[in-house]
N, CA, C and O atoms as a GROMACS GRO file, in nm:
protein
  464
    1UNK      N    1   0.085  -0.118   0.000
    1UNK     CA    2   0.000   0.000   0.000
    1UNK      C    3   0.090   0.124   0.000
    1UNK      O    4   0.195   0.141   0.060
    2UNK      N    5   0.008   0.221  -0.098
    2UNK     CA    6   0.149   0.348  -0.088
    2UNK      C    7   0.097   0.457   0.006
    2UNK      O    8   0.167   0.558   0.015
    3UNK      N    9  -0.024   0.451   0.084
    3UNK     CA   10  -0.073   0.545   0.181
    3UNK      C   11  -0.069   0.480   0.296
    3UNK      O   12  -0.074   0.357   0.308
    4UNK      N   13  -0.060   0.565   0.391
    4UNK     CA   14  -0.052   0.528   0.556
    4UNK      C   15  -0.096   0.627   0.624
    4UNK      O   16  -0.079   0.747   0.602
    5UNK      N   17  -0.172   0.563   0.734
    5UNK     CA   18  -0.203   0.727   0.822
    5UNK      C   19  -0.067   0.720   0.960
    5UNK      O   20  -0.011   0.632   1.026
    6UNK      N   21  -0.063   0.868   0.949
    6UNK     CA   22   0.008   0.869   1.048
    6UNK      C   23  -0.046   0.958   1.143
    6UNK      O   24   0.010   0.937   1.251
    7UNK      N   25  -0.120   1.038   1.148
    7UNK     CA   26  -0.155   1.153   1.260
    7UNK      C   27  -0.324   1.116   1.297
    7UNK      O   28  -0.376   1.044   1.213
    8UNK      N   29  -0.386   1.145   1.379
    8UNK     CA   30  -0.508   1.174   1.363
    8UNK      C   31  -0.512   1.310   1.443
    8UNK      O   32  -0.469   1.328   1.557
    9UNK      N   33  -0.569   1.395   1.364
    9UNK     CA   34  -0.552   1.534   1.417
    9UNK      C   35  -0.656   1.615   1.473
    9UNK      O   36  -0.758   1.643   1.409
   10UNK      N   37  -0.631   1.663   1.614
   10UNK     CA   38  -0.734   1.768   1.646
   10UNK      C   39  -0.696   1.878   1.658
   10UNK      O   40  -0.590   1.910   1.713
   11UNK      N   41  -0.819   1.991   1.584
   11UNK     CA   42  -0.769   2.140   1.629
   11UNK      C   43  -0.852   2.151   1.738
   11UNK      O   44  -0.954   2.087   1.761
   12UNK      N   45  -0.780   2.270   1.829
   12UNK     CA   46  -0.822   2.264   1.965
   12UNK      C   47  -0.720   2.385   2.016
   12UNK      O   48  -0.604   2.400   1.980
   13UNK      N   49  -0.784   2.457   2.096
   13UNK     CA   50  -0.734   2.582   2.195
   13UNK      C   51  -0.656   2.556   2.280
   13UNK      O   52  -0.619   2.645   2.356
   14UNK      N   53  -0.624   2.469   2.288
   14UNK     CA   54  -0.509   2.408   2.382
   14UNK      C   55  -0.444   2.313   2.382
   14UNK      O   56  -0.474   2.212   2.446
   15UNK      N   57  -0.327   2.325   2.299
   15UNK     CA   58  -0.275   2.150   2.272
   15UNK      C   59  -0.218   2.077   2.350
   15UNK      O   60  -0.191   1.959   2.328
   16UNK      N   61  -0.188   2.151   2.467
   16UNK     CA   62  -0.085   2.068   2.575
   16UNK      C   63  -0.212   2.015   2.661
   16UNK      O   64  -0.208   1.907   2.720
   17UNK      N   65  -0.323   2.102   2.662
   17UNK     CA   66  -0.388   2.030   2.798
   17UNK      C   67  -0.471   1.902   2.732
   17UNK      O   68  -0.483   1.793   2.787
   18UNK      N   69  -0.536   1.945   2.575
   18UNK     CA   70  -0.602   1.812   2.527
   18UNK      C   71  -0.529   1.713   2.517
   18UNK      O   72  -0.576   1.602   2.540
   19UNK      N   73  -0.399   1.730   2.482
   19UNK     CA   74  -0.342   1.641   2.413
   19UNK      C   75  -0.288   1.519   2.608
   19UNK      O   76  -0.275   1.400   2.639
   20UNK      N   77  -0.280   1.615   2.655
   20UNK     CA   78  -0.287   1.551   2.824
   20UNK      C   79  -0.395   1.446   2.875
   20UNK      O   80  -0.371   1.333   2.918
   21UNK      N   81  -0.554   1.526   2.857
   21UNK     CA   82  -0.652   1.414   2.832
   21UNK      C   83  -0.632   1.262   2.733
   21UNK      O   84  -0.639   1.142   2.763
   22UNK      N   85  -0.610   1.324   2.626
   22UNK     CA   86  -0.593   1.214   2.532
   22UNK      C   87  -0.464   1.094   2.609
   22UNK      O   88  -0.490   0.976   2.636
   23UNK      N   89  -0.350   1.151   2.630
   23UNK     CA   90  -0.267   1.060   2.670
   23UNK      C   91  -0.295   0.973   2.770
   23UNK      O   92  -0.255   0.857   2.774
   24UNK      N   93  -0.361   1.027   2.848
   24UNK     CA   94  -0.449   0.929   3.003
   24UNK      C   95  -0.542   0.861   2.950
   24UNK      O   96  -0.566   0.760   3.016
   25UNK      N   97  -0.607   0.874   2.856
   25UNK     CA   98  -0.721   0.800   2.810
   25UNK      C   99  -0.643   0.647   2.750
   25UNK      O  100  -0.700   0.542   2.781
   26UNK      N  101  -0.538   0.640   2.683
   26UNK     CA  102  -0.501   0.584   2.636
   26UNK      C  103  -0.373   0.522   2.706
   26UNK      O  104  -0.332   0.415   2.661
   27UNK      N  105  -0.287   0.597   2.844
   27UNK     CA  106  -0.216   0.592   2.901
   27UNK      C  107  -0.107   0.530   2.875
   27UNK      O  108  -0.062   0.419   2.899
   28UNK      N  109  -0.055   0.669   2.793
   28UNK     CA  110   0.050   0.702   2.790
   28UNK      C  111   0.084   0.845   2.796
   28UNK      O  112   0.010   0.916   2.863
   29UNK      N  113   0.236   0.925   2.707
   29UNK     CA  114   0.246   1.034   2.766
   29UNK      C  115   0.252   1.160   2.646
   29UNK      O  116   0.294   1.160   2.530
   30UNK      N  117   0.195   1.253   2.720
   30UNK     CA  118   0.278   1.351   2.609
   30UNK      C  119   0.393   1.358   2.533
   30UNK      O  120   0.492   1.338   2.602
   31UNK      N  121   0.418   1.381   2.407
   31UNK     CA  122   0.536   1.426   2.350
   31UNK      C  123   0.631   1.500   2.422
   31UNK      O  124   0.584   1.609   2.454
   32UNK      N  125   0.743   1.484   2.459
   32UNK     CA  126   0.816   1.584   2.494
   32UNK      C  127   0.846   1.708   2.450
   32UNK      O  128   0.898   1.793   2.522
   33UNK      N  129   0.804   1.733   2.285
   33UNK     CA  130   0.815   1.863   2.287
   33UNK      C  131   0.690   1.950   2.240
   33UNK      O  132   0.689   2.043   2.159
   34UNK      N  133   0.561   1.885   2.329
   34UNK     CA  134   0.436   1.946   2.362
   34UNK      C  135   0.451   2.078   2.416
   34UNK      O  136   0.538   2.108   2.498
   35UNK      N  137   0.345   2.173   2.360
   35UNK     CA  138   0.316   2.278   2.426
   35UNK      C  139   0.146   2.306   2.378
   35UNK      O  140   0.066   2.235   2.318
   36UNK      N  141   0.133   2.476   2.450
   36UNK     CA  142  -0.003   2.514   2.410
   36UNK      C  143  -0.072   2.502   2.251
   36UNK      O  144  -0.188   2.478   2.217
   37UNK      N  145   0.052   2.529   2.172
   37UNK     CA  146   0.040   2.552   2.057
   37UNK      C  147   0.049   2.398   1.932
   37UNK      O  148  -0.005   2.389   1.821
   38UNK      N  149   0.114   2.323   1.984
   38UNK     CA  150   0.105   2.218   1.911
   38UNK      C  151   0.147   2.114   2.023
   38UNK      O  152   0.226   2.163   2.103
   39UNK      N  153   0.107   1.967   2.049
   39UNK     CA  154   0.142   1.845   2.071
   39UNK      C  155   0.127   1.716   2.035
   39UNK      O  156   0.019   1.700   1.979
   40UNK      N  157   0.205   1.599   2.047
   40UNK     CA  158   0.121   1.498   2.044
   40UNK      C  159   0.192   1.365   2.111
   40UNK      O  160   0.303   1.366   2.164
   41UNK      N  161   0.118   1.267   2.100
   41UNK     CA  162   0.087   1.150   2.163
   41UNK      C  163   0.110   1.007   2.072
   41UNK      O  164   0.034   0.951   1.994
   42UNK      N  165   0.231   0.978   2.113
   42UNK     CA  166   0.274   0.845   2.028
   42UNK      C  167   0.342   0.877   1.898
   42UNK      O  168   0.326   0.806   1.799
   43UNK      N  169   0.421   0.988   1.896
   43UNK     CA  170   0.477   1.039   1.771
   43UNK      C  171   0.555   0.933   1.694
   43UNK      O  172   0.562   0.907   1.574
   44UNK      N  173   0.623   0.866   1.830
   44UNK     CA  174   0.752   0.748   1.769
   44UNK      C  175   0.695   0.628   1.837
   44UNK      O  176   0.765   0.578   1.926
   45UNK      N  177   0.563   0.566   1.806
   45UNK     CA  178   0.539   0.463   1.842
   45UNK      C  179   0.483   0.402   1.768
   45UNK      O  180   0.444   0.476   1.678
   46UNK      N  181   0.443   0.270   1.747
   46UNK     CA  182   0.355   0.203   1.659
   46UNK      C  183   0.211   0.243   1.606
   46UNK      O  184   0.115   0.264   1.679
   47UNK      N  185   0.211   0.246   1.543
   47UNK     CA  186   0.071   0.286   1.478
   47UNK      C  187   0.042   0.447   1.455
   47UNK      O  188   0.151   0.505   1.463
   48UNK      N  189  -0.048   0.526   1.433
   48UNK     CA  190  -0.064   0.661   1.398
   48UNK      C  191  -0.051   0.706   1.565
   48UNK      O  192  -0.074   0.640   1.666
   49UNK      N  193   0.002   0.858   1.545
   49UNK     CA  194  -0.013   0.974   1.643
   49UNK      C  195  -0.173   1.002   1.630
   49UNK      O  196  -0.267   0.978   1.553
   50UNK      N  197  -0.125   1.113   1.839
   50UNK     CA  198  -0.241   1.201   1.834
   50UNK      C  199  -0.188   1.324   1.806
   50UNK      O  200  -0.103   1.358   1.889
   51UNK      N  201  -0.212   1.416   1.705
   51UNK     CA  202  -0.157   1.541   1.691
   51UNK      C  203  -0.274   1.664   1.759
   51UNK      O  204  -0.392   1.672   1.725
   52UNK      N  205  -0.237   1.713   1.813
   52UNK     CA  206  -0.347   1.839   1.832
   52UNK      C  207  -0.239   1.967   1.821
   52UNK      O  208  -0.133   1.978   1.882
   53UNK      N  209  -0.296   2.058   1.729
   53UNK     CA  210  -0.294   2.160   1.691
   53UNK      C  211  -0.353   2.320   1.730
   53UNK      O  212  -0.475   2.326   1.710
   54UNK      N  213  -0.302   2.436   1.776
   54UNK     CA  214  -0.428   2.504   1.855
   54UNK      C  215  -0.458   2.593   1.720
   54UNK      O  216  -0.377   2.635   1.637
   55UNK      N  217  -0.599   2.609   1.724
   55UNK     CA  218  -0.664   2.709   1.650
   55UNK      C  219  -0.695   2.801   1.723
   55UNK      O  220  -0.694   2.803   1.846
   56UNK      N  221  -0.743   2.934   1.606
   56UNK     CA  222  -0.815   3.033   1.677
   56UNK      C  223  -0.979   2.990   1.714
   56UNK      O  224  -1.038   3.010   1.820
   57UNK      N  225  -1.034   2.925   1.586
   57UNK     CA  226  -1.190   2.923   1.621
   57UNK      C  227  -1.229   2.765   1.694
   57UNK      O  228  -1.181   2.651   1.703
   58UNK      N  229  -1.367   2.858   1.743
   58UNK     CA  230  -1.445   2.772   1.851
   58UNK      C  231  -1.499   2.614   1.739
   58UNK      O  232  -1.539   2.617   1.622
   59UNK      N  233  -1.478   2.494   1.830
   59UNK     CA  234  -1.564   2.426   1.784
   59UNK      C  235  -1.713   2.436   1.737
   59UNK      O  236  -1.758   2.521   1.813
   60UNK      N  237  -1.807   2.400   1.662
   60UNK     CA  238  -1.904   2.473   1.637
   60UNK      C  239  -1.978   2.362   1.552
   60UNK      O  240  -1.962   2.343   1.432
   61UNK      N  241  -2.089   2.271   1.665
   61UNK     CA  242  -2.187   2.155   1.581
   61UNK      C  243  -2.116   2.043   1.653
   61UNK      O  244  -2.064   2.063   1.763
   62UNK      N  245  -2.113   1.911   1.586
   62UNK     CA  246  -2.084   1.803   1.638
   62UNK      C  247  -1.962   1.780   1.527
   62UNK      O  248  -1.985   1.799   1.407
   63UNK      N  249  -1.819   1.735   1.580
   63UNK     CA  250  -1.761   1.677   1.456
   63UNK      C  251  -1.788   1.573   1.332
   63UNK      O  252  -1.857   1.480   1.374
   64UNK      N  253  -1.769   1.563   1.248
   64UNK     CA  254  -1.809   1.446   1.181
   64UNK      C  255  -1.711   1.311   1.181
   64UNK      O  256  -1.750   1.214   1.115
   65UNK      N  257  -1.645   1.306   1.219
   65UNK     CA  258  -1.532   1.230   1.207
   65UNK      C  259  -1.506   1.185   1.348
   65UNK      O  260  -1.469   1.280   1.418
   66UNK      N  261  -1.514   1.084   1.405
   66UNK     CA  262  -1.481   1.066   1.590
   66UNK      C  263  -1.484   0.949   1.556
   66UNK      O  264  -1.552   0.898   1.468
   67UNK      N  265  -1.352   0.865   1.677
   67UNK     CA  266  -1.269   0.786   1.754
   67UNK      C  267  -1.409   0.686   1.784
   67UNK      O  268  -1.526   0.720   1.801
   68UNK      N  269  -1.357   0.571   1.783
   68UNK     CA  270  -1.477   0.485   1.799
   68UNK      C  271  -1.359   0.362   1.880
   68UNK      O  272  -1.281   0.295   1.812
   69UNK      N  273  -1.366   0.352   2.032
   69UNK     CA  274  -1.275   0.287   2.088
   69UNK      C  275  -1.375   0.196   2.215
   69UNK      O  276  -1.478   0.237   2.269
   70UNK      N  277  -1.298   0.046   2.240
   70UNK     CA  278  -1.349  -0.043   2.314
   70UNK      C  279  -1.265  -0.095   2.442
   70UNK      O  280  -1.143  -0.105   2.447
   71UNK      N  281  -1.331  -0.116   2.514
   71UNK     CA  282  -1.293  -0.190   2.649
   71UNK      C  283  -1.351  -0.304   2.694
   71UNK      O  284  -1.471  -0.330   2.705
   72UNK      N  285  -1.247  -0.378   2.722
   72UNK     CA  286  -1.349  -0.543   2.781
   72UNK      C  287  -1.417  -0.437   2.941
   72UNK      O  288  -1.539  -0.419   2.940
   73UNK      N  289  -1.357  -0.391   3.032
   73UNK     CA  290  -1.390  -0.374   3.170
   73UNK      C  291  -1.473  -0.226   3.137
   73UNK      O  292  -1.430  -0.117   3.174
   74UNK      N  293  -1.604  -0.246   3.058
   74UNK     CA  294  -1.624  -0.105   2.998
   74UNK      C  295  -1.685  -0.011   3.115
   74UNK      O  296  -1.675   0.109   3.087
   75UNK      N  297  -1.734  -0.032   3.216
   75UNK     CA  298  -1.804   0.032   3.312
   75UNK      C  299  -1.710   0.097   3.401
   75UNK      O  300  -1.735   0.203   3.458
   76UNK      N  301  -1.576   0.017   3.415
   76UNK     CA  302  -1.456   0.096   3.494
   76UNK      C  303  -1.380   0.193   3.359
   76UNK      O  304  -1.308   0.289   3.383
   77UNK      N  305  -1.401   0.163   3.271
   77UNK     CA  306  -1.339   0.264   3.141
   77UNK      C  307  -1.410   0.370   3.145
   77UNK      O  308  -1.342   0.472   3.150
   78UNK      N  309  -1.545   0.389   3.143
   78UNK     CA  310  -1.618   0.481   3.134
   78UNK      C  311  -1.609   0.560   3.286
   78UNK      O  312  -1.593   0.682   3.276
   79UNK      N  313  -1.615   0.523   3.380
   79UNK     CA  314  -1.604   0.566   3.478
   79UNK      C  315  -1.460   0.673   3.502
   79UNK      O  316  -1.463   0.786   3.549
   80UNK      N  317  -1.338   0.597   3.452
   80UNK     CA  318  -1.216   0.644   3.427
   80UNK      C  319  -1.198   0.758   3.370
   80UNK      O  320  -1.130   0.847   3.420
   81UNK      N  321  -1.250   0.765   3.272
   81UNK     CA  322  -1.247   0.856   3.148
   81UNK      C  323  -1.341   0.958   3.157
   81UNK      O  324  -1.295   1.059   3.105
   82UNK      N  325  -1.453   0.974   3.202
   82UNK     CA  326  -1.552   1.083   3.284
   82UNK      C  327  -1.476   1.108   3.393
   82UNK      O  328  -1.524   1.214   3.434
   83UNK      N  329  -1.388   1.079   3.466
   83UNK     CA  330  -1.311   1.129   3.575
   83UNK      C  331  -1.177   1.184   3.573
   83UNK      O  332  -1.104   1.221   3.665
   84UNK      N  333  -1.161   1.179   3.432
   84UNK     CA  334  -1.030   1.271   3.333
   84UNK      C  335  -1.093   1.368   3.266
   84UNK      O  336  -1.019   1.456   3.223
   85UNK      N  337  -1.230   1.381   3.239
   85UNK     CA  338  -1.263   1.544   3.231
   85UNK      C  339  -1.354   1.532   3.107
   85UNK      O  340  -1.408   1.628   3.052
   86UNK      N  341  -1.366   1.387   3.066
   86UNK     CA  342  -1.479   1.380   2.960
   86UNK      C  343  -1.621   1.387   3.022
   86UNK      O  344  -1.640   1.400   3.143
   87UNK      N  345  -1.726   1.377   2.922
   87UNK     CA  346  -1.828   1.420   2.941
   87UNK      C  347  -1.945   1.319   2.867
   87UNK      O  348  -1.951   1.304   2.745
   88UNK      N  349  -2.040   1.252   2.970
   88UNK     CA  350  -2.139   1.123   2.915
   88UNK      C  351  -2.231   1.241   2.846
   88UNK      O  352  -2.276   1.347   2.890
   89UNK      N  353  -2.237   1.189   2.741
   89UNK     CA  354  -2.369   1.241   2.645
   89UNK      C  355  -2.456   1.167   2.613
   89UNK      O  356  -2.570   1.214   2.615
   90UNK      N  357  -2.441   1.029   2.574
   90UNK     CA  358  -2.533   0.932   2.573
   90UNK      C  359  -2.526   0.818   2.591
   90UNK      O  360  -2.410   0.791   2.623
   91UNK      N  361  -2.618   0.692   2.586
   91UNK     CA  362  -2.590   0.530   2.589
   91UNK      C  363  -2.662   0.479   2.504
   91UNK      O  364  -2.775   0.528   2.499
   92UNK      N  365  -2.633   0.365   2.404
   92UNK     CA  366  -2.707   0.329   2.295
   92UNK      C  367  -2.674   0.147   2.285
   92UNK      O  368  -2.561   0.102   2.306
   93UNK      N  369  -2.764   0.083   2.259
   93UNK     CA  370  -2.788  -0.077   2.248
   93UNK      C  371  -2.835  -0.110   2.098
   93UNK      O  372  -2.942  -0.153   2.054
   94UNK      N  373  -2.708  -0.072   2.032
   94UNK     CA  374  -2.825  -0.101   1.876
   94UNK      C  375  -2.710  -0.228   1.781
   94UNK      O  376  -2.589  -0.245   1.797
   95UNK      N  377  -2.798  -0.292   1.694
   95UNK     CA  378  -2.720  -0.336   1.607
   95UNK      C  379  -2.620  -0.464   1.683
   95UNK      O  380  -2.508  -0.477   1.632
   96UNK      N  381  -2.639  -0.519   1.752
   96UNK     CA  382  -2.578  -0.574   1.868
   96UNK      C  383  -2.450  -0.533   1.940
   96UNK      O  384  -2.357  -0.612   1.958
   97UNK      N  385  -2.451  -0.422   1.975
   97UNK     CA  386  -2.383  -0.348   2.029
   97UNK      C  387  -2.390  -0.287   2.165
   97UNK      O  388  -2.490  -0.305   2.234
   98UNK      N  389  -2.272  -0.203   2.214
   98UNK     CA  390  -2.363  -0.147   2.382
   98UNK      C  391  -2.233  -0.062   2.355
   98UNK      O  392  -2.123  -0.116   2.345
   99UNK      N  393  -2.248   0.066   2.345
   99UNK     CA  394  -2.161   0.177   2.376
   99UNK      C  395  -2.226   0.302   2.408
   99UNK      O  396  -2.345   0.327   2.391
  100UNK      N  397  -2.103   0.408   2.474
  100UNK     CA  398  -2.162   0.505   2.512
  100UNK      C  399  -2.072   0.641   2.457
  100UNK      O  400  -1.950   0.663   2.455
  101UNK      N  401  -2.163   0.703   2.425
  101UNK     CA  402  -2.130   0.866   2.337
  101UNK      C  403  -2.091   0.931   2.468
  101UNK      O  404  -2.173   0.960   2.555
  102UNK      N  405  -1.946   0.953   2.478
  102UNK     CA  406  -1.867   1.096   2.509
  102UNK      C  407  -1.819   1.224   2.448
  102UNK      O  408  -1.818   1.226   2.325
  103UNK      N  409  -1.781   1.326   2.506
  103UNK     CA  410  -1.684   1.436   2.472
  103UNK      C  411  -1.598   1.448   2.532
  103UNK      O  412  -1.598   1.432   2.654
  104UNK      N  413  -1.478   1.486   2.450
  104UNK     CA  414  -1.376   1.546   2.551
  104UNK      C  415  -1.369   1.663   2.587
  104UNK      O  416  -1.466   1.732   2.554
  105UNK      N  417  -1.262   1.727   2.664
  105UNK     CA  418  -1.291   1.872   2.725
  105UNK      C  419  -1.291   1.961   2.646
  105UNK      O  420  -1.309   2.070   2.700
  106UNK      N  421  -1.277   1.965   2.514
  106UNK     CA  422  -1.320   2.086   2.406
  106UNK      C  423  -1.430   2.034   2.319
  106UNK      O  424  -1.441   2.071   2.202
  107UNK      N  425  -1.524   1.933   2.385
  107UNK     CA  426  -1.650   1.905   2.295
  107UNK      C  427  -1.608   1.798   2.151
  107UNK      O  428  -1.677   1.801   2.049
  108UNK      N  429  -1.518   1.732   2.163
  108UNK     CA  430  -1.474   1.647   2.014
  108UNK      C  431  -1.555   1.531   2.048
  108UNK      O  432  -1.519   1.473   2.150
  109UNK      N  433  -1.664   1.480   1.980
  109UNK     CA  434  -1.733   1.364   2.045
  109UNK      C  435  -1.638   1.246   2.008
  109UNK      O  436  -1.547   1.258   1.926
  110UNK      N  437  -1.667   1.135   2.074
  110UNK     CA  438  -1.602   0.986   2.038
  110UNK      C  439  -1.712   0.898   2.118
  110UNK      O  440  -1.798   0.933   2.199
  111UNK      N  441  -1.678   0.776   2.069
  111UNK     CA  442  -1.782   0.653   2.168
  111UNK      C  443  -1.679   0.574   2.199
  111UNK      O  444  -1.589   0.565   2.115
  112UNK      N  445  -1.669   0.513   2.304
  112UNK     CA  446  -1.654   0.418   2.424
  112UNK      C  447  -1.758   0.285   2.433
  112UNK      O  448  -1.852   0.283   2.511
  113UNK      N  449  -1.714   0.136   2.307
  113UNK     CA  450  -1.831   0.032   2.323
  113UNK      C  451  -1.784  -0.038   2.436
  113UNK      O  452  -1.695   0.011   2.506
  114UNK      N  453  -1.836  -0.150   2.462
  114UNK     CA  454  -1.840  -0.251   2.502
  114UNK      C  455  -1.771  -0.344   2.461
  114UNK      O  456  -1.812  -0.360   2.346
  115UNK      N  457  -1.664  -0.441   2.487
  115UNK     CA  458  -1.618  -0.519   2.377
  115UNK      C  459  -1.641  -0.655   2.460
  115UNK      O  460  -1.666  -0.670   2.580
  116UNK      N  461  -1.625  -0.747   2.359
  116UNK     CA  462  -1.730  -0.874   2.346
  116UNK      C  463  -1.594  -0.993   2.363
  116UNK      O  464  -1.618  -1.114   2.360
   0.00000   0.00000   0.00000
């Protein structure tokens, strides 16, 4: 294949502190050469980075594009991760499925399933 992803990127008003959430979620660490203005998460590690980038403008609507991530122990994940500064928006049982719609602290939605 001649394409690869390497970044998945958020703009965001604060790259050191999202990119901080993000790393606990996933637990691991900031980039070392993170700041307000640009950071990220897993630069030199297997698989794609988290890049966050700071913009000037406000998020604005729901993103279209969001993180779709699973946990066997999903009730202590969710619990975890609302206690790092995300935010429950919803719970849904469809399609044989069981996950639950979060945000993170600048409103980027993602879901949190259940894994089987």
């Amino acid at each position: 294949m001649s394409v690869s992803l390497e970044n998945i990127t958020f703009d965001c008003a604060d790259a050191a502190v999202l990119a901080g959430f993000w790393a606990q979620v996933f637990g691991q660490q900031v980039d070392a050469e993170g700041n307000q203005f640009f950071a990220t998460v897993n630069k030199h590690g297997d698989g794609p980075s988290l890049m966050f980038i700071q913009v000037p403008e406000e998020l604005t609507g729901k993103n279209r594009l969001h993180l779709d991530l699973a946990a066997a122990d999903w009730t202590a994940e969710v619990e975890r991760i609302v206690g790092l500064g995300a935010k429950r928006l919803n719970e849904f049982r469809e399609y044989g499925a069981h996950w639950v719609t979060l945000s993170d602290p600048e409103g980027n939605v993602f879901d949190l399933a259940e894994a089987h």
